[in-house]
Backbone bond lengths (Angstrom), bond angles and torsions (degrees), N, CA, C in turn:
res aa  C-N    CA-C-N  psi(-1)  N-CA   C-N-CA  omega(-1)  CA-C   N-CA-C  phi
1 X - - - 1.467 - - 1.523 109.79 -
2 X 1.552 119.01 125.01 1.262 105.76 169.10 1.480 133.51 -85.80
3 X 1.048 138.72 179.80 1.949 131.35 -154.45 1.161 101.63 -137.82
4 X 1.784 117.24 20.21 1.171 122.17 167.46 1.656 116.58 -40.56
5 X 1.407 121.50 127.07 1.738 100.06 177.50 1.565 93.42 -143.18
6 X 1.375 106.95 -145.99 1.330 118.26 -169.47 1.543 112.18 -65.67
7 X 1.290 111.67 -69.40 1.422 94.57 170.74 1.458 158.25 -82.02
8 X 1.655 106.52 54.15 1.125 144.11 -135.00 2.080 90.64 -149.96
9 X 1.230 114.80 2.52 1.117 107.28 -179.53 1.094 126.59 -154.78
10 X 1.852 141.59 155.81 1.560 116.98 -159.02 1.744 77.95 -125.33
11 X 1.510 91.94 152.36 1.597 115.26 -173.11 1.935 117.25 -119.94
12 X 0.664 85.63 144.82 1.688 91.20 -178.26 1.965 92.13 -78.09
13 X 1.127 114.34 116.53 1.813 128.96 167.21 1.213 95.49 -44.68
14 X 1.693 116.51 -54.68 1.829 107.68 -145.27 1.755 84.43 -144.75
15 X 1.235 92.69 147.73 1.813 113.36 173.13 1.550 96.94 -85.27
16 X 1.370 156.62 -46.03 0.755 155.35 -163.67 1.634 109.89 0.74
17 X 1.307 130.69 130.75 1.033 135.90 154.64 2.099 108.46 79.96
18 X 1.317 104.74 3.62 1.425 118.83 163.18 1.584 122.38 -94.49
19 X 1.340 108.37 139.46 1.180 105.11 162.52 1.712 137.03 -115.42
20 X 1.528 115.87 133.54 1.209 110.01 -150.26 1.407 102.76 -111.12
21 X 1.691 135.46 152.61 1.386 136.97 -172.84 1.777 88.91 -134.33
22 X 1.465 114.86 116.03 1.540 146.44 -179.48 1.764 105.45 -117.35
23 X 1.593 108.45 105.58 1.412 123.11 178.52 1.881 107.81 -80.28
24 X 1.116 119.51 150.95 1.180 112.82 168.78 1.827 103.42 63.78
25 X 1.442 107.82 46.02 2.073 88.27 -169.01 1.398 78.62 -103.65
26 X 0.803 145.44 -12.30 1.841 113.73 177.72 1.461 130.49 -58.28
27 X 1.467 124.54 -2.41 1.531 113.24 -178.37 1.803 79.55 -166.61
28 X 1.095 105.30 172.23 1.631 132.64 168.02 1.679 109.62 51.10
29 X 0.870 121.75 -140.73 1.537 125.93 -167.24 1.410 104.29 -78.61
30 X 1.211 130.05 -17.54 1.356 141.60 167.08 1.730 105.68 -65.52
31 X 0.946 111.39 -56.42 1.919 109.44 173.67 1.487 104.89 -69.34
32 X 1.255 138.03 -41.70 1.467 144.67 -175.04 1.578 99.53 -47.08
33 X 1.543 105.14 -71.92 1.858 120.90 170.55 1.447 100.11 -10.16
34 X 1.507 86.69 -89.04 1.824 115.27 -172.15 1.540 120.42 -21.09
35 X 1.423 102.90 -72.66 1.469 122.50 151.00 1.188 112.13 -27.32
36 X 1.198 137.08 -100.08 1.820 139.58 176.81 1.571 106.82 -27.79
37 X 1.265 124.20 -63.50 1.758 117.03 -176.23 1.556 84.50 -50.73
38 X 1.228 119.60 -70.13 1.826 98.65 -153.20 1.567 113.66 -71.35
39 X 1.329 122.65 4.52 1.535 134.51 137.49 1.608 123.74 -31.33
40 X 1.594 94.48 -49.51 1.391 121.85 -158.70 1.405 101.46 -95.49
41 X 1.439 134.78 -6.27 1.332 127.67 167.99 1.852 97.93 99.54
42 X 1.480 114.83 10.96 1.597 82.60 170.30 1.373 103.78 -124.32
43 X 1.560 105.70 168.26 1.624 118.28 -169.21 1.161 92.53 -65.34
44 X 1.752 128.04 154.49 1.733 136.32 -167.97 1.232 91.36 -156.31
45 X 1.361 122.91 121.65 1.123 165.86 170.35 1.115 101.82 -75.86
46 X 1.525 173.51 116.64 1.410 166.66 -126.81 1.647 106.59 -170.69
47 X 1.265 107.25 93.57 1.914 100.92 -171.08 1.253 110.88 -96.21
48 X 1.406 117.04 130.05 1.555 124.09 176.25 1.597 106.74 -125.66
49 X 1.458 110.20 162.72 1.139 116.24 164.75 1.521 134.35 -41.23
50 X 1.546 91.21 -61.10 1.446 108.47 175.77 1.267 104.25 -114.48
51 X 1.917 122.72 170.24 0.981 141.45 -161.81 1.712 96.89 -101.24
52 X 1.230 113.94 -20.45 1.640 121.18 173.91 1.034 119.66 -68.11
53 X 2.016 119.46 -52.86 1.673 108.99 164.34 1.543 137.47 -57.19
54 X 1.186 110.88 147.71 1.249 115.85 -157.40 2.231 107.04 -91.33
55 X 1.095 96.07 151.52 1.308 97.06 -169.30 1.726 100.97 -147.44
56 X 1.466 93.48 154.13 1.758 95.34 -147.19 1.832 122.72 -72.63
57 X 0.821 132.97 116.30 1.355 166.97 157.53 1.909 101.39 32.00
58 X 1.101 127.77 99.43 1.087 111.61 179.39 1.652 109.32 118.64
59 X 1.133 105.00 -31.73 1.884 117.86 176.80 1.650 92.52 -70.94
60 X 2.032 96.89 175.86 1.617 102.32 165.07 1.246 98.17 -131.25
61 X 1.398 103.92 114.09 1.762 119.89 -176.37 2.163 104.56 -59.16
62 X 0.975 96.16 132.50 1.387 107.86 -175.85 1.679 101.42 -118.71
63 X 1.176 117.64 160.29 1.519 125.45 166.14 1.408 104.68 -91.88
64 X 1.357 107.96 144.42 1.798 104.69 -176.43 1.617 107.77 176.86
65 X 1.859 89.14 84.32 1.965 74.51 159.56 0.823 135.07 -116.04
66 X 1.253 147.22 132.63 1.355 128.23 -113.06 1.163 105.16 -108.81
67 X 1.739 126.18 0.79 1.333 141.60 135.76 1.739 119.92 -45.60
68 X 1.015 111.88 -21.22 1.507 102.46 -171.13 2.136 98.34 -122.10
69 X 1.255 118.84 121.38 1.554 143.62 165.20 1.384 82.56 -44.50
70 X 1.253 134.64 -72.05 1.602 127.42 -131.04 1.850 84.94 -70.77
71 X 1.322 122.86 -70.40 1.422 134.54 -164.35 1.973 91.91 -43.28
72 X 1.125 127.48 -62.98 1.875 127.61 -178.98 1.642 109.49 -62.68
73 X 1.022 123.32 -1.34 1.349 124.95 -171.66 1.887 91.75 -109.37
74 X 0.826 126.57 -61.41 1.671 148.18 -173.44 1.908 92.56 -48.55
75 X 1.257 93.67 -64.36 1.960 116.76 -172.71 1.959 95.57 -43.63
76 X 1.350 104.82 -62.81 1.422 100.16 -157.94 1.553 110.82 -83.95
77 X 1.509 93.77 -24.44 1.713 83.83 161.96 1.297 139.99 -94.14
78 X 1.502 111.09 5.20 1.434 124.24 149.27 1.131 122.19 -60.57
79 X 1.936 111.23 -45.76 1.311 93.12 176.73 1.337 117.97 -79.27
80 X 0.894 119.50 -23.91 1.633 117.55 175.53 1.599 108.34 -49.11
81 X 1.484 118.98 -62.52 1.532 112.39 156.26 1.211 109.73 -18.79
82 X 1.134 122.27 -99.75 1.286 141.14 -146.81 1.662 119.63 -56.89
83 X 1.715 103.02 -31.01 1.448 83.77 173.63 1.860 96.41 -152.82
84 X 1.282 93.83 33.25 1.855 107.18 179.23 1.951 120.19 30.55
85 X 1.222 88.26 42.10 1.717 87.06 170.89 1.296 114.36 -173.00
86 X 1.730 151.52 156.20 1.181 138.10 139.48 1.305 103.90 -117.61
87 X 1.210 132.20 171.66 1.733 152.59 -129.49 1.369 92.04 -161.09
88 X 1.829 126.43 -61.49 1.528 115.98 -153.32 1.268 88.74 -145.60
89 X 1.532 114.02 139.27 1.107 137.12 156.99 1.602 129.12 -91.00
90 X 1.064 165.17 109.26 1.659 146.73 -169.63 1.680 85.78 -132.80
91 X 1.578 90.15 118.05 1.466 101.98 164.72 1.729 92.13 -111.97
92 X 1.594 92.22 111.75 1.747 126.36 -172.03 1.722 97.97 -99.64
93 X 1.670 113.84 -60.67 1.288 118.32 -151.79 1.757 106.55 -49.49
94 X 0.781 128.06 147.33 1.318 152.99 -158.39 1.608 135.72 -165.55
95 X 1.108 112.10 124.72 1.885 113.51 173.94 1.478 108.15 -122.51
96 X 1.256 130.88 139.22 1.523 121.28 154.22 1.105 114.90 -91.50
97 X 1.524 138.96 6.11 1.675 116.91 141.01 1.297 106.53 71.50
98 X 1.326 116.49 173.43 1.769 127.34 -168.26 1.689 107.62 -60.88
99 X 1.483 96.34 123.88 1.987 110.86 169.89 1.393 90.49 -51.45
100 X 1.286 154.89 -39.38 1.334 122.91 -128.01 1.387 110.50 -102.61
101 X 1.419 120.30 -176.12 1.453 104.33 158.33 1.376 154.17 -111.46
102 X 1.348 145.01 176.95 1.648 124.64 -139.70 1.382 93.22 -46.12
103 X 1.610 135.81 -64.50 1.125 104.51 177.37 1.379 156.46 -14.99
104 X 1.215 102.05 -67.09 1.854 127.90 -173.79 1.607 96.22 -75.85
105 X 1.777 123.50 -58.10 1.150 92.31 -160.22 1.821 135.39 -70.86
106 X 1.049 112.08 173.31 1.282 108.58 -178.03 1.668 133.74 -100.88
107 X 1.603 99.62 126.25 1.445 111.83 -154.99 1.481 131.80 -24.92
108 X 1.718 96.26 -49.69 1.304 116.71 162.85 1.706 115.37 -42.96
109 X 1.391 115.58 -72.61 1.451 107.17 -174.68 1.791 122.31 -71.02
110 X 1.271 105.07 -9.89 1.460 117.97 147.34 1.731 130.13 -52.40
111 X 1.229 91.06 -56.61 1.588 104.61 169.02 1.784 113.44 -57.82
112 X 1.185 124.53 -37.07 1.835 144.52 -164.11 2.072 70.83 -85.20
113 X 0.955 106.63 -91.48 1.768 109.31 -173.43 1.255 105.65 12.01
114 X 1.229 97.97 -68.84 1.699 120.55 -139.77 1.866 103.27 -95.09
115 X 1.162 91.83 -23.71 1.873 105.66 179.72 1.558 99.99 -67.23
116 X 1.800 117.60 -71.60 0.847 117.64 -178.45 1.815 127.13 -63.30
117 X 1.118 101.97 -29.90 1.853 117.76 176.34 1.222 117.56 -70.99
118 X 1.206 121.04 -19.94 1.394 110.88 -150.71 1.817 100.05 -154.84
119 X 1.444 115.82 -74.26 1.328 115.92 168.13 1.408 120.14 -41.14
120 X 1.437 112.32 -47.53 1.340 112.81 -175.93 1.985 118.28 -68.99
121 X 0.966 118.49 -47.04 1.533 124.35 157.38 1.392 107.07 -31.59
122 X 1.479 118.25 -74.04 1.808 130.27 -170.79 2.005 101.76 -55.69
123 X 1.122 125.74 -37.54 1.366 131.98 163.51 1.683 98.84 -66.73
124 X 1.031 126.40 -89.23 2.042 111.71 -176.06 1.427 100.58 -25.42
125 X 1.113 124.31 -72.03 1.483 125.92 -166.74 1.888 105.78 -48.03
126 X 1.327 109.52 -38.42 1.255 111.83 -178.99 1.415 111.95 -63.27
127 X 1.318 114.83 -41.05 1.342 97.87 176.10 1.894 129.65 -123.70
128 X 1.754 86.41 34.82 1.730 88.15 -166.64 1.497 77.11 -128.15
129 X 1.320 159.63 -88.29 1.719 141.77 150.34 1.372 101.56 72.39
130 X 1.633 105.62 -89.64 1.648 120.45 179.04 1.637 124.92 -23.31
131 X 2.074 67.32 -66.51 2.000 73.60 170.58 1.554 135.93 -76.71
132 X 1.039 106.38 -24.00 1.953 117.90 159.86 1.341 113.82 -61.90
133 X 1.708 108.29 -14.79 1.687 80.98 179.45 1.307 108.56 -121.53
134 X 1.519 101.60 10.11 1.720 110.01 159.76 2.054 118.59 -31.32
135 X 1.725 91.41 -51.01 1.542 88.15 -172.99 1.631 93.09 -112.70
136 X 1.367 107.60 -170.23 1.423 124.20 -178.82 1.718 104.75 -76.62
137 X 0.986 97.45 135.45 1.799 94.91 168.28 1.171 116.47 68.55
138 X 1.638 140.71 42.95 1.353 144.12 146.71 1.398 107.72 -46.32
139 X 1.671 104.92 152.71 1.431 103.13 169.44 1.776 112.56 -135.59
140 X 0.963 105.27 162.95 1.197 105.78 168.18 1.624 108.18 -151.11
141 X 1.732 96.38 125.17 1.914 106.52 -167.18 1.256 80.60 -118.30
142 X 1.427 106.93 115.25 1.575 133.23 133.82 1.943 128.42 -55.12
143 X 0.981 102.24 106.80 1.454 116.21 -168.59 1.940 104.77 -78.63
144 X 1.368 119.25 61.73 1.318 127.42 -177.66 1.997 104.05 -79.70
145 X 1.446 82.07 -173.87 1.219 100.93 178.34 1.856 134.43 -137.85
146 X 1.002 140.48 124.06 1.621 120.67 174.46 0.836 109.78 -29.84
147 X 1.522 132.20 -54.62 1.289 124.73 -170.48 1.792 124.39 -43.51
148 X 1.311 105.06 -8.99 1.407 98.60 -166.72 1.511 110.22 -134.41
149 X 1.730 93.80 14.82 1.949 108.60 160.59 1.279 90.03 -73.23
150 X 2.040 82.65 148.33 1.416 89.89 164.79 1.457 133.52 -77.66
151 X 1.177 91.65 -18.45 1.617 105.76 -159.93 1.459 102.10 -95.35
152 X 1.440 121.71 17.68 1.795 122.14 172.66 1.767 81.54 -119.71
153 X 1.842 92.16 166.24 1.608 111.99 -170.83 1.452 86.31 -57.77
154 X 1.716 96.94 152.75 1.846 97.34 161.07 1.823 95.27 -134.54
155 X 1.034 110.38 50.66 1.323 106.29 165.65 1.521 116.46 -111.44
156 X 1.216 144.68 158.34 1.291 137.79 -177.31 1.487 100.46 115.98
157 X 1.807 139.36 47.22 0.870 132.03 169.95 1.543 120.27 52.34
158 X 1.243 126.41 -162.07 1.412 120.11 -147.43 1.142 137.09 47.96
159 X 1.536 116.44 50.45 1.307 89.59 -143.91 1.469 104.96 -91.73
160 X 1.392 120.29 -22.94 1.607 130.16 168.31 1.172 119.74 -15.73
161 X 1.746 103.93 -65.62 1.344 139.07 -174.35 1.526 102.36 -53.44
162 X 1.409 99.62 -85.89 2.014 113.31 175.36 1.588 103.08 -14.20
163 X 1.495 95.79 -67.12 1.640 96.32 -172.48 1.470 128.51 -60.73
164 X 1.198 117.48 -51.26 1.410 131.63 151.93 1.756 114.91 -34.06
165 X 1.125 110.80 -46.30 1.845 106.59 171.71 1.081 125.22 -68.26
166 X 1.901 101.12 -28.20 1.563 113.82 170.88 1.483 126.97 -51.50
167 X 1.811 94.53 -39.64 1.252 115.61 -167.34 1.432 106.13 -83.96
168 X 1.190 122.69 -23.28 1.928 123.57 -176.31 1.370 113.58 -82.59
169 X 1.932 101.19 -28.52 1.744 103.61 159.28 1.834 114.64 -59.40
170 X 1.431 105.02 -48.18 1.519 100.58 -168.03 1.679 103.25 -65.35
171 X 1.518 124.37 -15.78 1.423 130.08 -165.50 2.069 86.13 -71.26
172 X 1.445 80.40 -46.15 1.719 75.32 -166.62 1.896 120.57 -71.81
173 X 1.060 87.91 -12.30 2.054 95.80 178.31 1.456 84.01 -89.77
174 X 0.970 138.64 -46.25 1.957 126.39 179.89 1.545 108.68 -51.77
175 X 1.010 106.89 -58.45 1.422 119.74 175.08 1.571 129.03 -15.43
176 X 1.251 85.74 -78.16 1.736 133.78 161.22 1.494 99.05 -25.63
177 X 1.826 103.18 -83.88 1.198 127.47 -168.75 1.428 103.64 -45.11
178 X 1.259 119.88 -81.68 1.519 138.22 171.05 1.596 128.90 -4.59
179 X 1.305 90.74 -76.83 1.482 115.67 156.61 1.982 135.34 -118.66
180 X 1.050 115.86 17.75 1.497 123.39 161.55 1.212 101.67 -56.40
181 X 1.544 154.29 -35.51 1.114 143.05 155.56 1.577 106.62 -29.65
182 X 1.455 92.24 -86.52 1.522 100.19 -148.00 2.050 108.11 -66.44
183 X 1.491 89.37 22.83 1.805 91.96 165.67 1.692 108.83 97.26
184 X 1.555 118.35 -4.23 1.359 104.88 175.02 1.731 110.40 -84.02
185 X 1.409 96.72 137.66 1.887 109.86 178.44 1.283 100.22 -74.26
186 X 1.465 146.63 148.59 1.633 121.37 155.11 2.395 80.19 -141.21
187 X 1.313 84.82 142.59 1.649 103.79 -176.71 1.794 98.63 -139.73
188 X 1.835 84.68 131.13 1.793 73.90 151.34 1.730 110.06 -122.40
189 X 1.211 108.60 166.38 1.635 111.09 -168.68 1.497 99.66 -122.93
190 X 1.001 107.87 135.79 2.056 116.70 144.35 0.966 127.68 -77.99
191 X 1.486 129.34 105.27 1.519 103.20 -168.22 1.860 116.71 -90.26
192 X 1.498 87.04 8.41 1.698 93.41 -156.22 1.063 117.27 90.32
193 X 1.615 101.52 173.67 1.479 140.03 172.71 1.422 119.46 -46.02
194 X 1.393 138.32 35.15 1.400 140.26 -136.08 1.718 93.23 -99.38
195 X 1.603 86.70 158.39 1.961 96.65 175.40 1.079 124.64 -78.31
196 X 1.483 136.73 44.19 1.522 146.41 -162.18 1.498 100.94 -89.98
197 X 1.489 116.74 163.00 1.254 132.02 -179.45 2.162 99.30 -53.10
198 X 1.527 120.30 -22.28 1.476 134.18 -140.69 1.724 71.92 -113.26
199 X 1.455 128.43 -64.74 1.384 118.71 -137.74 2.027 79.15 -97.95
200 X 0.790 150.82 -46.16 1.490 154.35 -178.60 1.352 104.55 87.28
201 X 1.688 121.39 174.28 1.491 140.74 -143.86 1.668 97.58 -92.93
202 X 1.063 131.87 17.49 1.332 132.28 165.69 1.591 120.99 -121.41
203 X 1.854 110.91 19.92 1.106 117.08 -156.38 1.435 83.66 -101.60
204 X 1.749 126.06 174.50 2.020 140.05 -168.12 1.395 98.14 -73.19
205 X 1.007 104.84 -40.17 1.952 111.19 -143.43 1.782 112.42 -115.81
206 X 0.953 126.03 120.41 1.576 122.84 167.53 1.303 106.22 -63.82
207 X 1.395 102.85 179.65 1.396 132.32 -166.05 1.709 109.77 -67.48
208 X 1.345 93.23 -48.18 1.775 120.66 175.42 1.429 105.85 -57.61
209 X 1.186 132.12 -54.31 1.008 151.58 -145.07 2.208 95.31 -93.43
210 X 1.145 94.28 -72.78 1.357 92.90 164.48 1.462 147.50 -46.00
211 X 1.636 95.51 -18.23 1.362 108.58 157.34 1.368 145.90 -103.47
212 X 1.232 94.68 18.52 1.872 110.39 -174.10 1.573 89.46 -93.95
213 X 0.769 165.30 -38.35 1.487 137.77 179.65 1.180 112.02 -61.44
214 X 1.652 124.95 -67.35 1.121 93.66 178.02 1.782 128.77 -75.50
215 X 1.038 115.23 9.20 1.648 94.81 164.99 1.244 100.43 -110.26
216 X 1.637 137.38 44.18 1.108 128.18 159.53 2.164 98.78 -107.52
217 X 1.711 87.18 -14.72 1.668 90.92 177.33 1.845 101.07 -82.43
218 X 1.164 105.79 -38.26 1.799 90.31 -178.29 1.230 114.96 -65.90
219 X 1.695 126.68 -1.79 1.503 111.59 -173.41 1.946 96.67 -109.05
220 X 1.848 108.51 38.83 1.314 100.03 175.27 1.591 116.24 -86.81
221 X 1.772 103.94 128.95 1.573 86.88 172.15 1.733 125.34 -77.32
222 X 1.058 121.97 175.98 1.220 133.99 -165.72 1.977 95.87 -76.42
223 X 1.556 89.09 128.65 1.504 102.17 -156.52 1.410 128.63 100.79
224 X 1.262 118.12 -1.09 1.269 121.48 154.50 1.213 147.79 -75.48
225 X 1.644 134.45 165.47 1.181 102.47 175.67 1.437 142.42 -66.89
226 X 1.240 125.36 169.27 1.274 126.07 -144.20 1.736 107.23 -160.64
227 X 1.101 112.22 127.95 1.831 110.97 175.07 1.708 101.72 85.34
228 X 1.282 118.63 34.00 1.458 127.05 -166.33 1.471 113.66 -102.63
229 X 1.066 165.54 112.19 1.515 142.27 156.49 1.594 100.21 -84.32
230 X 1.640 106.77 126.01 0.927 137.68 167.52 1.798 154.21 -102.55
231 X 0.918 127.34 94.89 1.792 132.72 176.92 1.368 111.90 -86.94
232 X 1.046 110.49 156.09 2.257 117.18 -166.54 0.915 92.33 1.19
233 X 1.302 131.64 75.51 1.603 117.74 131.06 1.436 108.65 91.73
234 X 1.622 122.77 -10.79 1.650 125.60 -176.76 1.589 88.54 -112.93
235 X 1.314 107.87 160.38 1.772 130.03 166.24 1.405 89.70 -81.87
236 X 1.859 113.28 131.04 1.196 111.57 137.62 1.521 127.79 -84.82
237 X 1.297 102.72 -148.61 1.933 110.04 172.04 1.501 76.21 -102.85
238 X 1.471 91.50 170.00 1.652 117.08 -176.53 1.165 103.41 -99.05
């Protein structure tokens, strides 16, 4: 295992003059993200389901579910319109899907799991890629989980989820592989146990707190690490 951590890496101070695309930014660690990049001086793109939820002050709320091609196809080529480039990707959106296990749970909300967890990320990447590798050093932070290393227990139901996190890690070692040449970063993070509507009010970590890894991964400069799954700021095992 390597012990790669924080100070082991150089960071961009200020987003200034970048533009960033945040899945799931209307509520939980997905709005936290959003918020902090446009902290950081770059334009934030903020994707929600609907055009009714609210998303944090200063972003440009986009439609985006990350179940539907037409809504991620529309999203990235607006922004490309609008301001011809993206810099950061954060595939945030997320469901934890049926407690039970492969057995018990049910196909249907298995299928939603894996649409939104997993399909939907490999679709952003499908069609936002181009534009990240317009300049040097695009990123794209995958919003994973322990739960879906291999090398931690995976018993205890969920299994949708587990598997689906498994699969957004392997999205991110493809990534890497694929294009780490031609200068794209791709990371996934854990953010922990956080108090989100998903993790609930008996979870370690706030919202605040849960989101500094990954927006300490969107401020990587070009040459950093890359193909990593990450917690505070150190690589775990997968």
């Amino acid at each position: 295992m390597t012990t790669t951590d924080e100070r082991d890496v150089e960071l961009h101070d200020s987003l200034d003059g970048q533009v960033a695309l945040v899945t799931g930014a209307n509520r939980g660690i997905g709005a936290e993200i959003a918020r902090r990049l446009r902290d950081l001086g770059a334009t934030v793109y903020a994707g929600s389901r609907s055009m009714a939820n609210e998303t944090p002050d200063g972003t440009e709320r986009v439609l985006l579910d990350v179940t539907q091609e037409g809504d991620i196809e529309a999203a990235v080529d607006g922004i490309f319109n609008e301001v011809g480039r993206l810099d950061v990707l954060v595939n945030n959106a997320g469901i934890i899907g049926p407690d039970g296990d492969v057995v018990a749970a049910p196909t249907v909300e298995t299928d939603r799991t894996l649409a939104v967890n997993l399909r939907g990320p490999m679709l952003l990447c499908k069609h936002a890629v181009p534009l990240l590798l317009q300049g040097d050093g695009g990123r794209v932070v995958n919003v994973s989980s322990g739960m879906g290393a291999l090398g931690e227990g995976q018993s205890g139901g969920s299994a949708a989820y587990r598997v689906s996190k498994t699969g957004l890690n392997g999205l991110t070692v493809y990534l890497d592989g694929e294009y780490g040449d031609d200068g794209l970063l791709a990371n996934s993070v854990c953010p922990g146990w956080v108090r989100t509507e998903m993790g609930g009010e008996d979870a370690a970590k706030s919202v605040e707190e849960g989101a500094e890894t990954p927006v300490w991964l969107c401020r990587f400069r070009p040459g950093a690490p890359s193909g990593r799954f990450w917690r505070n700021r150190r690589v775990v095992d997968w």
